[in-house]
N, C-alpha and C positions, 0 to 999 in steps of 0.2 A: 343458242341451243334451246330446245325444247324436251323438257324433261318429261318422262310419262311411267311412274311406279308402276312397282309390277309386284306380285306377292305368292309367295312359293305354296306348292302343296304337300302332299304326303311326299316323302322318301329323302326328305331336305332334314328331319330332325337327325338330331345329336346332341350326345349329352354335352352339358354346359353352353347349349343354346342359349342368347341372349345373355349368359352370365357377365359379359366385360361393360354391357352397356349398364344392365341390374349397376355392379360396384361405380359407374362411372357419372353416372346421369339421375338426377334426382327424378325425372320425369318418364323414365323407364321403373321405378321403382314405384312410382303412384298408377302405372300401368297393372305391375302382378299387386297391388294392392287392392285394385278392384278385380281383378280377377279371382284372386283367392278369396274375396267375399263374396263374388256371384257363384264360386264354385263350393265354397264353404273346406277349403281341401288346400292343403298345403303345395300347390300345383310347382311352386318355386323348387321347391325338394327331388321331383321329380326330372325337372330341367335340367335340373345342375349335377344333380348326384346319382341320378339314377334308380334303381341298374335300369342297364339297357332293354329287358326283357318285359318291362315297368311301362318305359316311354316308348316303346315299339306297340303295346295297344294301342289298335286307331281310339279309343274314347280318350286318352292319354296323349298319342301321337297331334290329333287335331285341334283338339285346346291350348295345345303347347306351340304349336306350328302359329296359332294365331297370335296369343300371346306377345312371342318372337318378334312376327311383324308389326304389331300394332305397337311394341316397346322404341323399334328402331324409327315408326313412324312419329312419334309423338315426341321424340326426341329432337328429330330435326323440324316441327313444327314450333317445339320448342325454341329451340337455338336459333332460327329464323324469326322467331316473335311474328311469325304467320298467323292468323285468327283464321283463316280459310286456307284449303289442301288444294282446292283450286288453283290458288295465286302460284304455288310450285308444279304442281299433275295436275293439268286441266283435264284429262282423261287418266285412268289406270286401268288395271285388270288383274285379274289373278288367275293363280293355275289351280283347276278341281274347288277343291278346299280354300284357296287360296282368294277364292271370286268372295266368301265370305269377309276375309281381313280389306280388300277393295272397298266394301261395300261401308263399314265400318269404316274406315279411313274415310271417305267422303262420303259420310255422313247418315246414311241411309239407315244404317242397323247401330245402336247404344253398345260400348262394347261390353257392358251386361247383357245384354240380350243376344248380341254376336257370340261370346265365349259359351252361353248354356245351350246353344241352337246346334253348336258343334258339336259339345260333348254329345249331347244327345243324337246328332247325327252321327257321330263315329259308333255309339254302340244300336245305335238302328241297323247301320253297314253293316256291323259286324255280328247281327241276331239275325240278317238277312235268308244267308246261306247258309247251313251247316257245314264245319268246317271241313273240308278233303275233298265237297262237292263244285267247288267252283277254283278257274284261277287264272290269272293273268300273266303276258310274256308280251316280254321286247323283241321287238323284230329289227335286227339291225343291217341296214344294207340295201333293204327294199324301199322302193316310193309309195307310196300310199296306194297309188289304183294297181301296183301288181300286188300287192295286201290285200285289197278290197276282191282281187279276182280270186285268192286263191276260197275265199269264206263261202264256195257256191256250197251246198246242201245243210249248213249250220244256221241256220235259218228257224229252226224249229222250238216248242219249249222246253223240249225234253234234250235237245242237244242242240244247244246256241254256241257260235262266238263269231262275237262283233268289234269295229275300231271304237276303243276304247278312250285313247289319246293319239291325236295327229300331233307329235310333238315336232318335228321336226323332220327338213330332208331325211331319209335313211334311217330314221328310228318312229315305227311306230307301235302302239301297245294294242294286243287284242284281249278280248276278254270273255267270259263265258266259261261252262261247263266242262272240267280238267282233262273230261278225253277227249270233245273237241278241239280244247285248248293243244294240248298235243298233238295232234293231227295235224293241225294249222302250222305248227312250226316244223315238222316234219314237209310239209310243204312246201314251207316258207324256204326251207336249206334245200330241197331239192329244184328251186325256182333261183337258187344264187344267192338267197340272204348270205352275208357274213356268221351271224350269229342267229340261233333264237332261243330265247335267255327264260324262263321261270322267274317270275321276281318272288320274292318276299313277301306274299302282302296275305292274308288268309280269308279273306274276298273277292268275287269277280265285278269289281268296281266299274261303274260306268256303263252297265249293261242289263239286258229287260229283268236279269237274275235280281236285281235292287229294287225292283217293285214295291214290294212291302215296305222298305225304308225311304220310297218315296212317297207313299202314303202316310207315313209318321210323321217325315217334313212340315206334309200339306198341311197336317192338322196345326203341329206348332208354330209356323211360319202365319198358319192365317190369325193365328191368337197374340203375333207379334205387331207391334207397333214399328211400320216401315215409315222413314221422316223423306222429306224430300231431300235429297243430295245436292252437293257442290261440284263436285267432279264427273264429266260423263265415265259410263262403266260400258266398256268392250265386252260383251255374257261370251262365257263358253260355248254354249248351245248355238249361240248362230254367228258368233264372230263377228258381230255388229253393237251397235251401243245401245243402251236399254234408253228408249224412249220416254221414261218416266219410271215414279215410284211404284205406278202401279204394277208393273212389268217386274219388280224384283223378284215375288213369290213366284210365278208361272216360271221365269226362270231358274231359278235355286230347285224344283219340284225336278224339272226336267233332265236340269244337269247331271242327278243321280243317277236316270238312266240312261243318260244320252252321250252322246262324244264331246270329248276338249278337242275344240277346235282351236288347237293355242298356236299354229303354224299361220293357219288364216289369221286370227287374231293381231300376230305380232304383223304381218305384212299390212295389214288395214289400217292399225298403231301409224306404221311409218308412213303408206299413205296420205292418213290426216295431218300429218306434220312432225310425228317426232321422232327425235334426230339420238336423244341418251334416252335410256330406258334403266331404271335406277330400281335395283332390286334390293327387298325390305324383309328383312327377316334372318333365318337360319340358312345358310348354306351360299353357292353359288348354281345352284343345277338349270334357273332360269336365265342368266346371265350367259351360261354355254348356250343352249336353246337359240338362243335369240340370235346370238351373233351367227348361229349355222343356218340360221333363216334367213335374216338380213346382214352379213358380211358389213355392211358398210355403215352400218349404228354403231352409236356408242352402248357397251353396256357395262355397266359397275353393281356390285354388291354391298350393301350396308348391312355388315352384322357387330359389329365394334365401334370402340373409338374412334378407330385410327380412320376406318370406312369413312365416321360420321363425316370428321376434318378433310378427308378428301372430297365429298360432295359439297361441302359447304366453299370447299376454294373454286369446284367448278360452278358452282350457282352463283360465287361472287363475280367468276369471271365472262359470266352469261352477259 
């Protein structure tokens, strides 16, 4: 087996995220320990207890989503007595948000400097658009190029929507300004989608509407100390592996306005060799993804214990 981490993005929190690994692993607990120092903010409280209306801000949502992951990762780096994330994921990736906890995981980003890069990036997204003026929707049923066909005259700045996330066969996100957004799904069902869904979110994520919050990026990302990494990292932006350190910023800038190419991503993953795709953090929503991409991968989620102990018997059994 060839294992290859993978690290979730927004819409994967919930409360008591990370909490079984927090009470069960001393090395999840030295995780929200630097975190609540680099955040100076009781983040743990948030995770666990809520409310929900709390941890559903992206400036909340995304700090915690990282947290999550980097607790479950540092765990089973632990318990393997690995010194390098290489020796298990010689490559990773992550989804949106999730390219940041990659990046951190092998090595590239401090996860002080990973957890304040987020928060700040969640309330950049979220200072972007004012709220009711932009919004994003799942398109379910459709493939990507009768998606891409229905998006002809939204093209403009005053009324954009574009692919947001290529997530998967039959599910992809558009994103943009709420009356094209609407249009688009109105389209979308009159074209045979199954569904097209409004999500949640109170930004048009992943689209030129993010501008301004790619701009903030630029500035904090270039005042960051990026190290050289262990692991190759698969970018969003082009579904390829980042050639160097220097490539992390120009990629993380871009990703804000650009498309998750996480459908190419995972298929390029199995290409290069890997066989389990081991998902680190809160939820399972990348673990579904992957197996409607590639059917014939293995994929597993680590958000507990019980997770940890089953990857550990399959990495013994490798």
């Amino acid at each position: 087996m060839t294992f290859t981490f993978a690290f979730p993005g927004q819409g994967s929190q919930a409360i008591n995220m990370g909490r079984d690994l927090y009470d069960n692993f001393k090395a999840a607990r030295l995780v929200m320990d630097e975190v609540e120092d680099a955040l100076q903010e009781k983040l743990s409280h948030t995770m666990f207890e809520g409310p929900n209306d709390t941890l559903m801000l992206t400036e909340n949502t995304q700090p915690a989503l990282l947290t999550a992951s980097m607790m479950a990762f540092r765990v089973i780096m632990d318990e393997t007595k690995s010194t390098s994330a290489a020796a298990i994921s010689p490559m990773m990736a992550g989804h949106s948000l999730g390219e940041y906890s990659a990046l951190c995981a092998a090595g590239y980003l401090s996860l002080t400097d990973a957890v304040r890069l987020v928060r700040l990036r969640g309330k950049a997204m979220q200072e972007a658009v004012p709220v009711g003026v932009g919004a994003m929707a799942a398109i379910l049923g459709l493939d990507l190029s009768v998606v891409e066909s229905l998006l002809d005259g939204f093209d403009k700045p005053d009324n954009f929507c574009g692919v947001a996330n290529d997530n998967s066969p039959g599910q992809v996100v558009v994103s943009g300004h709420k009356d094209a957004v609407d249009e688009v799904i109105k389209r979308a069902l009159e074209a045979g989608a199954k569904r097209g869904l409004l999500l949640p979110v109170s930004a048009p994520f992943h689209s030129p509407l993010m501008e301004p919050a790619a701009r903030v990026m630029e500035d904090a990302l270039g005042k960051t100390t990026i190290h050289d990494g262990t692991s190759q990292i698969i970018a969003n932006i082009t579904a390829m592996p980042l050639v160097g350190s220097e490539f992390v910023v120009p990629s993380l800038v871009q990703q804000i306005t650009g498309r998750v190419r996480w459908c190419e991503s995972v298929t390029h993953m199995k290409q290069l060799g890997t066989t389990t795709f081991v998902e680190l953090g809160s939820g399972k929503v990348l673990a579904g993804l992957i197996k409607r991409i590639e059917p014939d991968v293995a994929a597993i989620s680590v958000q507990n214990a019980a997770d940890v102990g089953v990857f550990l018997t399959m990495l013994g059994a490798k």
